[in-house]
N, CA, C and O of each residue as an XYZ file, in Angstrom:
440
protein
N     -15.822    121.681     -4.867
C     -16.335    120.472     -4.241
C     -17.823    120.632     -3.934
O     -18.218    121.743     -3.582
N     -18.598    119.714     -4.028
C     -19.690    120.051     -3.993
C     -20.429    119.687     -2.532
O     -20.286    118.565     -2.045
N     -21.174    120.651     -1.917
C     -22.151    120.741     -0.593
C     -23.473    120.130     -0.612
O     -24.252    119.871     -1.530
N     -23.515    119.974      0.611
C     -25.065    118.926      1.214
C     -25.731    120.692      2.137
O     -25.294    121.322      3.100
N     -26.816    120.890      1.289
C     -27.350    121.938      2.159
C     -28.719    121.154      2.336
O     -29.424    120.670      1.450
N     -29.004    121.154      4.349
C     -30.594    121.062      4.548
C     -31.274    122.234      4.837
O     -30.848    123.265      5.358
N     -32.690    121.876      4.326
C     -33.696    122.831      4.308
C     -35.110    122.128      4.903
O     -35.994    121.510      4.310
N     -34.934    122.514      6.460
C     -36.335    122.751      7.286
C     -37.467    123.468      6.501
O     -37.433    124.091      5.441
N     -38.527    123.169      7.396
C     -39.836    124.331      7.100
C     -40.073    125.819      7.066
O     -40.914    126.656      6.738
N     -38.603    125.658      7.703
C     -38.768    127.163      8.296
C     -37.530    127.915      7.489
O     -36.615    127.172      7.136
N     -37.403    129.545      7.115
C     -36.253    129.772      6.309
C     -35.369    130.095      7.229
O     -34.357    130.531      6.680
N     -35.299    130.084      8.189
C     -33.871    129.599      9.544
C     -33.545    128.497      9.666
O     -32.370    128.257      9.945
N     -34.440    127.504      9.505
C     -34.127    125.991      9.448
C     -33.254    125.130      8.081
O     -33.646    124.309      7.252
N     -31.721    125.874      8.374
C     -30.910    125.446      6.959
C     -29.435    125.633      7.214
O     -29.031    126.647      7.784
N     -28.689    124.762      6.841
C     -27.252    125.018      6.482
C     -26.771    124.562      5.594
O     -27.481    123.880      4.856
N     -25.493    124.725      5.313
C     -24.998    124.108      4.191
C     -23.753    123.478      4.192
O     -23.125    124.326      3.558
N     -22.888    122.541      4.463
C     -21.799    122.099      4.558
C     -20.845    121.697      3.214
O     -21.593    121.333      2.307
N     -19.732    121.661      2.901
C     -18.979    120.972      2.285
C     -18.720    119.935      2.448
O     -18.494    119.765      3.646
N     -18.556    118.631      1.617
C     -18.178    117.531      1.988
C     -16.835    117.135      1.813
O     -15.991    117.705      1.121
N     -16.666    115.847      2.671
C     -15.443    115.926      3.299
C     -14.542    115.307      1.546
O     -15.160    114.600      0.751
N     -13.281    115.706      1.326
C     -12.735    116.117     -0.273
C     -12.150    114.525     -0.289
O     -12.212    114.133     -1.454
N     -11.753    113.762      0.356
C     -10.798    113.185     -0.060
C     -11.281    111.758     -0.522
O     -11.624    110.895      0.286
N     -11.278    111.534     -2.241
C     -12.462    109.876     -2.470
C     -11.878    109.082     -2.075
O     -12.398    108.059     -1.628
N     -10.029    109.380     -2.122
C      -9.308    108.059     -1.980
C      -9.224    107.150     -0.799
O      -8.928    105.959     -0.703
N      -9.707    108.418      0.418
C     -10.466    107.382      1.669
C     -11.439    108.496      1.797
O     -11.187    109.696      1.915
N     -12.557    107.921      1.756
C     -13.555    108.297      1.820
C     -14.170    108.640      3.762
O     -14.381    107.646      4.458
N     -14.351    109.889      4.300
C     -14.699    109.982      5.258
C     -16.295    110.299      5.576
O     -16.947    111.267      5.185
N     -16.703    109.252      6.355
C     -18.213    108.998      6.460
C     -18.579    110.454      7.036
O     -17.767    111.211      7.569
N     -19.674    110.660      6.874
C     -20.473    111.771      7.770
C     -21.746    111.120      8.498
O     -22.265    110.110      8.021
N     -22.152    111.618      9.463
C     -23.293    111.304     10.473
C     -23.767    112.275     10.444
O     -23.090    113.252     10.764
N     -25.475    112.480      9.951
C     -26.303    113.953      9.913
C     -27.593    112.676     10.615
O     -28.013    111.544     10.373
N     -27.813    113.949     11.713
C     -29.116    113.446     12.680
C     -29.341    115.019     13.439
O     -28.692    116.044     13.230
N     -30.407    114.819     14.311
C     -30.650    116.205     15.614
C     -29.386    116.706     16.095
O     -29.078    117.887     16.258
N     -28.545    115.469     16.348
C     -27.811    115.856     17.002
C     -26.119    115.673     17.373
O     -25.388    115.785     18.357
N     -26.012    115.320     15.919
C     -24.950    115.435     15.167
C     -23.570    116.023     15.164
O     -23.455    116.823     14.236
N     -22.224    115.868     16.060
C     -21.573    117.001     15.462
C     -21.223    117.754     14.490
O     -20.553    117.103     13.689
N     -21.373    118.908     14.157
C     -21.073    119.141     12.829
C     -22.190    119.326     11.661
O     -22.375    120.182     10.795
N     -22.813    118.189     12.021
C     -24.235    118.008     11.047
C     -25.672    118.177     11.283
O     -26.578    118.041     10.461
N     -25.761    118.528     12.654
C     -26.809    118.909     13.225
C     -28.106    119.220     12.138
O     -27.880    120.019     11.229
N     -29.544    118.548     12.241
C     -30.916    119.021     12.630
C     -31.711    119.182     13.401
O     -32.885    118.818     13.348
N     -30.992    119.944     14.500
C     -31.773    120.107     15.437
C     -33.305    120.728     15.617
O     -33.869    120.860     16.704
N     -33.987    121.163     14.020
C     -35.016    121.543     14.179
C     -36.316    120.621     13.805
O     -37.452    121.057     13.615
N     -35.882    119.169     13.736
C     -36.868    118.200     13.123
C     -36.610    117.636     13.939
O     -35.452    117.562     14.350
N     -37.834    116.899     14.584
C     -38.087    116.120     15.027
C     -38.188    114.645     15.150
O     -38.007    113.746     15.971
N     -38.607    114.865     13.799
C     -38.604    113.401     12.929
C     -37.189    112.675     12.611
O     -37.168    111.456     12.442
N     -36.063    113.418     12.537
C     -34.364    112.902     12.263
C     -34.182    112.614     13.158
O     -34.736    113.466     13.853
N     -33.387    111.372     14.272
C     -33.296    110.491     14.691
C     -31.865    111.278     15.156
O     -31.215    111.924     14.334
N     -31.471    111.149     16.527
C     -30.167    111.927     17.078
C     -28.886    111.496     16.211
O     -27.908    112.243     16.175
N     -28.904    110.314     15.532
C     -28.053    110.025     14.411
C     -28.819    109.094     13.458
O     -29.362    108.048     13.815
N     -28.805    109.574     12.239
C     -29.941    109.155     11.385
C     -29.366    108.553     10.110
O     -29.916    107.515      9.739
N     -28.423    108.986      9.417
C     -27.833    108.890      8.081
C     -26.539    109.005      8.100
O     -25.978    109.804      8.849
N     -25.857    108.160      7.214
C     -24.486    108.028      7.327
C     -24.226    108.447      5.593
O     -24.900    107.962      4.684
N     -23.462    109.125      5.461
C     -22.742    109.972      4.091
C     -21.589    109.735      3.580
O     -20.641    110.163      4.238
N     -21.355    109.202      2.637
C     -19.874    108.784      2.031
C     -19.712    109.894      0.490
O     -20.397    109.584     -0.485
N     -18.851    111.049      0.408
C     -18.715    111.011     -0.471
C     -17.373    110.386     -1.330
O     -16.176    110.450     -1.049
N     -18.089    109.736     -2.530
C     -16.928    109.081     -3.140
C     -16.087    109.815     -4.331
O     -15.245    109.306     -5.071
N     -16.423    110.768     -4.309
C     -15.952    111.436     -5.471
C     -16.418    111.708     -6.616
O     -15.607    112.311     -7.320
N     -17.658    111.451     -7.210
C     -18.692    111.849     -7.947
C     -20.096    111.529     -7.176
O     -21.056    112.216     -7.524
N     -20.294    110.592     -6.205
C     -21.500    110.652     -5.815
C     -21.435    110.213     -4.460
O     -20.545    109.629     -3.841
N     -22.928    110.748     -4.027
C     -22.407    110.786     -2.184
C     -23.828    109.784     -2.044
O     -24.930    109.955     -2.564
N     -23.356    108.697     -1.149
C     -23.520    107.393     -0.939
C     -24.520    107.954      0.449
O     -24.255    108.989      1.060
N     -25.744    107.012      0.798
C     -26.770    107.605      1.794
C     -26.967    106.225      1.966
O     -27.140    105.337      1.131
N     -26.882    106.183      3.804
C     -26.941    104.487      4.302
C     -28.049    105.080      5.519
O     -27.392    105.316      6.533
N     -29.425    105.369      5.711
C     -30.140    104.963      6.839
C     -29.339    103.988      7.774
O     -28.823    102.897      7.532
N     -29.409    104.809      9.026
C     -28.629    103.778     10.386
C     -29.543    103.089     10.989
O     -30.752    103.314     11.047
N     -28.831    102.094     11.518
C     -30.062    100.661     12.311
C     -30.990    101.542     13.778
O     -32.032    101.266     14.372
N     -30.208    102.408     13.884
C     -31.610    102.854     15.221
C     -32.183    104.153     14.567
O     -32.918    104.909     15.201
N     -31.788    104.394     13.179
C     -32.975    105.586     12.936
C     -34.147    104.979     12.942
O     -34.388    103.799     12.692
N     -35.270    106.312     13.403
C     -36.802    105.364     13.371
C     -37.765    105.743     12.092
O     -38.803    105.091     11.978
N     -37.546    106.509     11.367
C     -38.122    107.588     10.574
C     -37.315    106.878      9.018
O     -36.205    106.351      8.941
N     -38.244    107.086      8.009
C     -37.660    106.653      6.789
C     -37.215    107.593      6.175
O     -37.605    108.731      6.434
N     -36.423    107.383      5.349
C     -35.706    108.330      4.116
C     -36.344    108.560      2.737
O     -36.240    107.642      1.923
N     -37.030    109.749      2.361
C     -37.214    108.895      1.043
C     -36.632    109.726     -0.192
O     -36.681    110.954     -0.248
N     -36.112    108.960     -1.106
C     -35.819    109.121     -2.236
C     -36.336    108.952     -3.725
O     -36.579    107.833     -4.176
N     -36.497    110.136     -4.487
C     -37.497    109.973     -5.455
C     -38.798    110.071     -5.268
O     -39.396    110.553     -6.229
N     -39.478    109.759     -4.301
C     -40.708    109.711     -3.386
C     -40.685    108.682     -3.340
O     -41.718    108.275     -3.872
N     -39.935    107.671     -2.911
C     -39.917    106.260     -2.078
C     -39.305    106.035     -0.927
O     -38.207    106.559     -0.740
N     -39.764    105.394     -0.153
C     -38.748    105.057      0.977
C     -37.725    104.334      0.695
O     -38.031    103.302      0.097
N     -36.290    104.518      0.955
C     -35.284    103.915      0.128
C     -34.272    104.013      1.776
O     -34.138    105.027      2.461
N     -33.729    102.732      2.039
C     -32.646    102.767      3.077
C     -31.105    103.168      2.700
O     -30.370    103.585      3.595
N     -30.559    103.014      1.157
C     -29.793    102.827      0.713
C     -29.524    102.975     -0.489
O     -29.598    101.987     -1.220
N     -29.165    104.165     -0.991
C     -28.786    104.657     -2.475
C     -28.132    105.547     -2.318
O     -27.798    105.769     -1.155
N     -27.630    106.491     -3.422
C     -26.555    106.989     -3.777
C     -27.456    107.994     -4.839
O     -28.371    107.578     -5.550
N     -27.015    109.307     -4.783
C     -27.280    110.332     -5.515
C     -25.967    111.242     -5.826
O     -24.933    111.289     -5.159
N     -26.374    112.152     -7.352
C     -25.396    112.959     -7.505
C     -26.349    114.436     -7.291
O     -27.377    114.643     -6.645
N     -25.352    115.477     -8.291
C     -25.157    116.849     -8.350
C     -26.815    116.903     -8.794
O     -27.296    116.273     -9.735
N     -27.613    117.884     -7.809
C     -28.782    118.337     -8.411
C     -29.810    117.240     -8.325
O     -30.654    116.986     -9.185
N     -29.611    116.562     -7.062
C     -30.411    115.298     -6.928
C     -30.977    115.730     -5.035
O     -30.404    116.459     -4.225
N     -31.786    115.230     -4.938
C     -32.178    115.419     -3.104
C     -32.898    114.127     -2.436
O     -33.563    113.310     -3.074
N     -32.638    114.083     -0.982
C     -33.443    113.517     -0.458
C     -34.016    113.734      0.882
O     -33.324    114.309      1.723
N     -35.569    113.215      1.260
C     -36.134    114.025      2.294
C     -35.701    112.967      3.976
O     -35.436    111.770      4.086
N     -35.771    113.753      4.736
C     -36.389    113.273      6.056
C     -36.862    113.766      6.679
O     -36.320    114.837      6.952
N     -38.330    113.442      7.495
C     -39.115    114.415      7.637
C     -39.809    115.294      7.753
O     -40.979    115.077      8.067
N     -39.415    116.410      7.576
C     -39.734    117.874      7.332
C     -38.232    118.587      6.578
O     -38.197    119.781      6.280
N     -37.311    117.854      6.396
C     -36.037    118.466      5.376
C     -35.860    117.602      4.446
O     -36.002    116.397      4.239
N     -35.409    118.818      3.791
C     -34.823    118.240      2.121
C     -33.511    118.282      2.305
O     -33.029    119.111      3.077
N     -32.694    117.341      1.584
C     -30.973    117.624      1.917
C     -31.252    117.567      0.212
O     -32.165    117.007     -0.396
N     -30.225    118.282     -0.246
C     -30.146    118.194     -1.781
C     -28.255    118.707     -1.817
O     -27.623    119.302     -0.944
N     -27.902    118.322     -2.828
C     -26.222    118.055     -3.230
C     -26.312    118.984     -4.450
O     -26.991    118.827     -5.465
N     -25.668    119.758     -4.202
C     -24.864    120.776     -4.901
C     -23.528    120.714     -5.519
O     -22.551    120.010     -5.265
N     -23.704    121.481     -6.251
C     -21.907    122.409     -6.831
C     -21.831    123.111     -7.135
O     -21.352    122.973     -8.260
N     -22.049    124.444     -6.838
C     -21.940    125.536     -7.388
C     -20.687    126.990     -7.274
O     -20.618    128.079     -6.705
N     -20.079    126.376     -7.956
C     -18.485    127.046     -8.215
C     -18.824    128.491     -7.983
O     -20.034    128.715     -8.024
N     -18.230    129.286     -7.804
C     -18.435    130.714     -8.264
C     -17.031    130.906     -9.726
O     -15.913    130.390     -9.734
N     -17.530    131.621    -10.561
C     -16.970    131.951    -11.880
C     -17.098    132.617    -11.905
O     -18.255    133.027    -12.006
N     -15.646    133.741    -11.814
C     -15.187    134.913    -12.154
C     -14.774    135.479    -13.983
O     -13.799    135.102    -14.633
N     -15.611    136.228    -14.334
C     -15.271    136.308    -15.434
C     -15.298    137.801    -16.168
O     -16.201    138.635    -16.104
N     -13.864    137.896    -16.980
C     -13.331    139.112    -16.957
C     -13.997    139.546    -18.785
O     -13.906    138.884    -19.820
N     -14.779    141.206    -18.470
C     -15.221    141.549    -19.836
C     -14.207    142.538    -20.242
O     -14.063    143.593    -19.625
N     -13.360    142.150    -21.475
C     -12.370    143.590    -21.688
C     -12.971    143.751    -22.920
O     -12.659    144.700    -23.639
């Protein structure tokens, strides 16, 4: 399944989560400062709840919330509302969130 890892300025300023598995109901996520679960607590600029996350099962859906104050941008645009896949990112403020998959593959040499 593929993860939402953010990356602050700083190389302490990072985690990485799994997203939540199930497309057939899709469970939102809330990533802000102060977030359960989703915490950036090291930017300033992310809004105590900032972005709302749907993954649908190939691509995870990004909705800017009505009291974030800070823009999102995607591609290098400010974008309230799009949807990215695997190997795609987007910034807020001083973090990058970028979407992953990276399986580990075990593989046997006889």
């Amino acid at each position: 399944m593929p993860d939402l890892i953010a990356q602050g300025p700083n190389a302490s300023d990072r985690w990485r989560r799994p997203l939540p598995k199930d497309p057939v109901s899709p469970q939102p996520v809330i990533v802000g400062r102060t977030a359960a679960g989703w915490a950036v607590p090291w930017d300033d600029r992310i809004s105590r709840s900032h972005v709302r996350l749907v993954w649908n099962g190939s691509r995870l859906e990004v909705s800017k919330l009505i009291d974030a104050r800070n823009p999102i941008f995607h591609k290098g645009l400010r974008d309230d509302d799009f949807d990215i896949g695997i190997g795609d990112h987007f910034v807020i403020g001083q973090t990058a969130f970028s979407l992953v998959d990276q399986r580990v593959r075990m593989v046997s040499q006889s």
